[in-house]
C-alpha positions in Angstrom: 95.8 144.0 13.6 94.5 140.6 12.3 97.2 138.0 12.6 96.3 134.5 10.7 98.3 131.5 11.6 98.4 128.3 9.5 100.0 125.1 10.1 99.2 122.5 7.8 99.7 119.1 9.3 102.8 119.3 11.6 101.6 118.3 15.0 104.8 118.6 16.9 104.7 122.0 15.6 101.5 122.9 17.1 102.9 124.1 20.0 104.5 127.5 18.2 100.8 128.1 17.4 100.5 129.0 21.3 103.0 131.2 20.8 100.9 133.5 18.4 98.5 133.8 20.8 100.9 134.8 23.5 102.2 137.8 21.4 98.3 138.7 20.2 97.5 138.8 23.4 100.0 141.2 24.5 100.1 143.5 21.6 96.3 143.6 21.5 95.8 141.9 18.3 93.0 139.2 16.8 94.6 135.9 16.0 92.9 133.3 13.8 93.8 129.9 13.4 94.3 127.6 10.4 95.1 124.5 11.0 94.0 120.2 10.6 91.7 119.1 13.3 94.5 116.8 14.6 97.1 119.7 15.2 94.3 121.5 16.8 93.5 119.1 18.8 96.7 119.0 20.6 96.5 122.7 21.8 92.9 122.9 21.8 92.5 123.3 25.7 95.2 125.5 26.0 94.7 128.1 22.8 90.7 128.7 23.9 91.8 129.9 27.4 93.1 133.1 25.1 90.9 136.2 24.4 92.6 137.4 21.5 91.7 134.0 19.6 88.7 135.2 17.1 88.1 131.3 15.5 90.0 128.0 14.5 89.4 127.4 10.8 89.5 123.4 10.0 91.5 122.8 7.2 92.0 119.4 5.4 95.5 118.5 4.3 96.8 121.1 1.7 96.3 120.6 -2.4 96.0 123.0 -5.6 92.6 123.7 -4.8 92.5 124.2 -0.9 95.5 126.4 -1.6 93.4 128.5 -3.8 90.8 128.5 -1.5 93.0 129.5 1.6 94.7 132.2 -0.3 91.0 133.9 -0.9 90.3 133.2 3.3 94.1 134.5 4.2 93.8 137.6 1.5 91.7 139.0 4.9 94.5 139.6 7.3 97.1 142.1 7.9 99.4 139.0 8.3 99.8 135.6 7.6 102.5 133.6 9.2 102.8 130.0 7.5 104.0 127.6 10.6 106.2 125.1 8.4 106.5 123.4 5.3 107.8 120.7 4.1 105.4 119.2 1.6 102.9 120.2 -0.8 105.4 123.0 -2.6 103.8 123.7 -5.5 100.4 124.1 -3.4 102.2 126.7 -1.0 103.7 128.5 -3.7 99.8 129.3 -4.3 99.3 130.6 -1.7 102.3 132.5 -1.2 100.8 135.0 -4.5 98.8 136.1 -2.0 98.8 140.1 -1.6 99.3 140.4 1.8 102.1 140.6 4.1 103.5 136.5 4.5 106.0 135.1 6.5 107.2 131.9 7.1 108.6 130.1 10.2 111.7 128.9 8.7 113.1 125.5 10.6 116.0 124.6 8.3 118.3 127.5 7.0 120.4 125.7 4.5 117.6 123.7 3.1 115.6 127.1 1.8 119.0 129.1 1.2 121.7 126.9 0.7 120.4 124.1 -1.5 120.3 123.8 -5.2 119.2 121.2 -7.0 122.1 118.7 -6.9 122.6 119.5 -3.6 118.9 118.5 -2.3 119.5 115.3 -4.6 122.4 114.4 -3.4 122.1 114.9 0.2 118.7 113.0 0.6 120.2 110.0 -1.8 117.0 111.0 -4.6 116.7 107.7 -7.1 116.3 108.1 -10.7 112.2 107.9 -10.5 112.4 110.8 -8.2 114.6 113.1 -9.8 112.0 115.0 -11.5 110.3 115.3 -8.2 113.3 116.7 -6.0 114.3 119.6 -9.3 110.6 120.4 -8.4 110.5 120.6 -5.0 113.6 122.9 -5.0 112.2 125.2 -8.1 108.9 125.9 -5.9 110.9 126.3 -2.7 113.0 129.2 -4.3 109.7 131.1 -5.2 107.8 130.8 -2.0 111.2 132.0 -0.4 110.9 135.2 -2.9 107.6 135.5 -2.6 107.5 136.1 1.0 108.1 139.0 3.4 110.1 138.3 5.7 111.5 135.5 7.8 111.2 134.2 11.2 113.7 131.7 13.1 113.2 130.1 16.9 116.9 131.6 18.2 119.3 134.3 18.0 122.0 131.8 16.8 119.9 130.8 14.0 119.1 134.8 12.9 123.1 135.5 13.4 123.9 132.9 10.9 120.9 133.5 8.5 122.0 138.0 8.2 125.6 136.7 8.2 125.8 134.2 5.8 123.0 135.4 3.1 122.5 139.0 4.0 118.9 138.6 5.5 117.8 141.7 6.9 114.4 141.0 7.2 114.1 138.5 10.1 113.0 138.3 13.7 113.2 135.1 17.0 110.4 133.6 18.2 111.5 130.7 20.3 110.0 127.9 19.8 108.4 127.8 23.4 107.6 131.2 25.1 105.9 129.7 27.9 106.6 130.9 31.3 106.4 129.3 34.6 106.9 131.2 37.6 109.1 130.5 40.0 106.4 130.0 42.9 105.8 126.9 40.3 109.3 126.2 40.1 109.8 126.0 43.5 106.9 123.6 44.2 108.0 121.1 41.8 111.5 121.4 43.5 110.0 120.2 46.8 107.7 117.7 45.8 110.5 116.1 43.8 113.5 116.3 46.6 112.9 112.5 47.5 111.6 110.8 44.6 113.8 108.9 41.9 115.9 111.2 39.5 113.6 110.9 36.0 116.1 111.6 33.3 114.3 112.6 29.9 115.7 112.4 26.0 113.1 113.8 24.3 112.8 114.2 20.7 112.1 112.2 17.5 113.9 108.7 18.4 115.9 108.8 15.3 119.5 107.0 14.8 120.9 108.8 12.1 119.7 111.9 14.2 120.9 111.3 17.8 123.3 108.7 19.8 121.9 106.6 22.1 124.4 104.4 23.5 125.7 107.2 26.1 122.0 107.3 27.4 121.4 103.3 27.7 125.3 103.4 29.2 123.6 105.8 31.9 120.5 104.3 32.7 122.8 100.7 33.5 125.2 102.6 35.6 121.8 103.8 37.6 119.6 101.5 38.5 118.1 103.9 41.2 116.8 106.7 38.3 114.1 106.4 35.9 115.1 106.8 32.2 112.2 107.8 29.4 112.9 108.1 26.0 110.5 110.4 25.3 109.7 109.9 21.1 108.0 107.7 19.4 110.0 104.3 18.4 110.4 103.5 15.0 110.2 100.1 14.1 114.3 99.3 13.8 114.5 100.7 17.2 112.4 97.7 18.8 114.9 95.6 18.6 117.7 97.5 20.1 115.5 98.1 23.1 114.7 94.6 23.4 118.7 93.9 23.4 119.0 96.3 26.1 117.2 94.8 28.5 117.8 97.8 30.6 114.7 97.7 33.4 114.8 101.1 34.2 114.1 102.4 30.7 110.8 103.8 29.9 110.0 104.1 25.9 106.8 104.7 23.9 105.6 102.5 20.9 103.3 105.1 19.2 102.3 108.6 19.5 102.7 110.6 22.3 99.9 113.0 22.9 101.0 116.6 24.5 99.2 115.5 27.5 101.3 112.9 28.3 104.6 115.1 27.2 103.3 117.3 29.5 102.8 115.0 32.8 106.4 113.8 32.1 108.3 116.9 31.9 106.6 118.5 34.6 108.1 115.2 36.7 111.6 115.0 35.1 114.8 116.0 37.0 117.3 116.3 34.5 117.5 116.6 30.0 119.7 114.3 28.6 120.7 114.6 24.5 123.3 113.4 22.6 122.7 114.6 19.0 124.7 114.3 15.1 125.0 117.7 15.2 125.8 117.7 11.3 122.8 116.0 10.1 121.4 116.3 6.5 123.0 119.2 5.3 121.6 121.2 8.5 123.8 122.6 11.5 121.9 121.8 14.9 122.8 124.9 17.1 123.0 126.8 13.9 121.3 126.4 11.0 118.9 124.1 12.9 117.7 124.4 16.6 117.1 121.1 18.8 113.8 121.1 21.0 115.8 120.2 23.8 116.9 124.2 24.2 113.3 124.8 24.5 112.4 122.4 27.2 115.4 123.5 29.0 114.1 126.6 28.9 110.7 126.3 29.3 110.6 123.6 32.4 113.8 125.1 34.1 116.0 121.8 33.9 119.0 121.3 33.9 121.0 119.5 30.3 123.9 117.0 29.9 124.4 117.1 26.5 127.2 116.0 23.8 130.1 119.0 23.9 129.8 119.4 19.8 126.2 120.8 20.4 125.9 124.6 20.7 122.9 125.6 23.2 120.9 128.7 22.6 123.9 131.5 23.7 122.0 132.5 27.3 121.8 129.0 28.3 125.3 127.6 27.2 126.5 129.2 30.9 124.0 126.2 32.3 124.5 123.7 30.2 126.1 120.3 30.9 128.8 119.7 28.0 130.4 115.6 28.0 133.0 114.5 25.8 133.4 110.9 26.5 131.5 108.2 28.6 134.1 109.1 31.8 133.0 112.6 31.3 129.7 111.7 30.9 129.6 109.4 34.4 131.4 112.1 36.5 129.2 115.3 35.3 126.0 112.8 35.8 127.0 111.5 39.3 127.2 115.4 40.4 123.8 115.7 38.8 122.4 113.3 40.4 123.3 115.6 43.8 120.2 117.7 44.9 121.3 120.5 45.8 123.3 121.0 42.4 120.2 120.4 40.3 118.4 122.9 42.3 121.3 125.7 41.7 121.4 124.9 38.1 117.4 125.3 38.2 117.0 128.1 39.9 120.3 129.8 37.0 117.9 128.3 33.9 115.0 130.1 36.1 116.3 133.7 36.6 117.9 134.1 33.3 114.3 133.1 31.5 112.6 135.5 33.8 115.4 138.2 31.5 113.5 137.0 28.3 109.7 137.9 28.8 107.4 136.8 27.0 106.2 140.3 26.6 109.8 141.5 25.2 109.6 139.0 22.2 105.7 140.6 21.6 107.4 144.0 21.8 110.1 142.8 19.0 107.4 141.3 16.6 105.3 144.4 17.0 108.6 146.3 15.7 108.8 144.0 13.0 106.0 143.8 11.6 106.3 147.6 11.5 
């Protein structure tokens, strides 16, 4: 089978693109790659160490005309599977005519079933001079959605809401990471990183209409002795906050953060913190919406103190760290910062991702598709 991928300008979704290649390369498939030379870029080393990849196709960002030249490059494949979109509608509902199989990774539920017109309007505050735009946006949307073949989510929660509340038959999981590390790997880090500093991580977009951030300054002040990144880019209101903090122990990033950096500092942290709005522009985190902090939990085996409104992927809410109020918040991270807990709750995130193969979501795609 001849599997095309295209993401369109989304670099923090490149990632999912590694993903593809994982389930190619189990279910013996070709896998070719569309996508802007800055998204590839960021997988670049790791997508080329994969037989089943047949050729990365440079694309520029997407118009009317590149979509019609895409769709006649795409028409090739047995499938296509469209990475994201949240731009360019009319362009994508192109290339959705297509006549071959399409799916889309869908990363907000409500926003592609949910939302009419007034609704998109009203929830993202449109003005006057872009009212025309938004009725656009939403027309298109509806289309591409009809136009498609099926649909595919990063959890189980997010599936169980999408067949419950619109009748969706036709969708399958992919988390959003499938890497797996071993636990020879697992281990290792464990005893290079029995004496160092506790690194706590929030990572994510910094965003304050998405996520709190008081609980996580109000941590690293209560502990000098740990190391506290905030692992996102800071937007330009957020300079000042930090600069009020004056909290020495915090680690933050002005621009970008390239995925080899991401990398170095997850492979060194000790602990996931997040503290998210769970109801956040018309979207349900934990359920119409997942939160990359499942994923890393998942992927690097660590443990999460998170806010209790949040509901983790259903496998790893067993492991997860729930707080309800800064006392809460201080006890459960005092007994986190004990090493022989972190290492229990490690080795639990460890042995029940060992349960979810890589291999079993290949098999379930294989059956999809079919």
């Amino acid at each position: 089978m001849k599997v095309a991928v295209y993401e369109y300008e989304i670099k923090n979704h490149s990632v999912m693109i590694l993903n593809w290649a994982e389930i190619c390369r189990h279910n013996d498939w070709s896998l070719t790659v569309f996508t802007t030379e800055e998204c590839y870029l960021e997988i670049k080393e790791k997508l080329e160490q994969f037989g089943c990849l047949k050729e990365v196709v440079i694309t520029k960002k997407i118009n009317v005309m590149n979509s019609l030249f895409l769709a006649k490059k795409l028409s090739n494949f047995d499938k296509v599977i469209i990475n994201s979109i949240y731009s360019a509608y009319f362009s994508f509902y192109l290339l959705s005519l297509i006549k071959v199989d399409t799916y889309l990774i869908m990363h907000n539920i409500n926003k592609w079933f949910l939302f009419s017109e007034r609704d998109y309007i009203l929830l993202n505050k449109v003005n006057k001079n872009n009212y025309l735009k938004s009725v656009v946006k939403v027309f298109f949307a509806k289309r591409i959605k009809n136009n498609l073949n099926g649909f595919i989510v990063n959890s189980q929660n997010m599936m169980d809401y999408l067949r419950k509340s619109f009748k969706v038959k036709n969708c399958a999981v992919i988390p959003f990471s499938t890497k797996e590390r071993s636990a020879l790997e697992i281990n290792h880090k464990i005893s290079q990183r029995c004496n160092e500093r506790i690194n706590v991580v929030y990572p994510g977009v910094v965003d304050l209409s998405r996520k709190n951030y008081k609980s996580f300054f109000k941590l690293a002040q209560e502990a000098p002795n740990c190391n506290f990144y905030l692992l996102g880019r800071l937007p330009h209101d957020f300079f000042e906050i930090i600069n009020q903090s004056k909290i020495d122990n915090l680690i933050t990033f002005e621009g970008y953060i390239p995925q080899s950096t991401f990398d170095k500092i997850m492979n060194e942290a000790d602990l996931l913190f997040s503290d998210i709005n769970v109801d956040f522009n018309g979207e349900v985190y934990g359920k119409t919406k997942d939160s990359g902090v499942s994923y890393l939990m998942s992927e690097y085996c660590l443990p999460l103190l998170v806010n209790k409104e949040f509901s983790n992927l259903e496998y790893l809410n067993s492991v997860t760290i729930y707080f309800e109020n800064n006392v809460d918040l201080l006890t459960h991270f005092e007994t986190l910062k004990q090493k022989n807990f972190r290492i229990k709750k490690t080795q639990e995130i460890l042995k029940i991702r060992q349960e979810r193969p890589v291999a079993l979501t290949a098999k379930n795609i294989k059956h999809f598709f079919n």
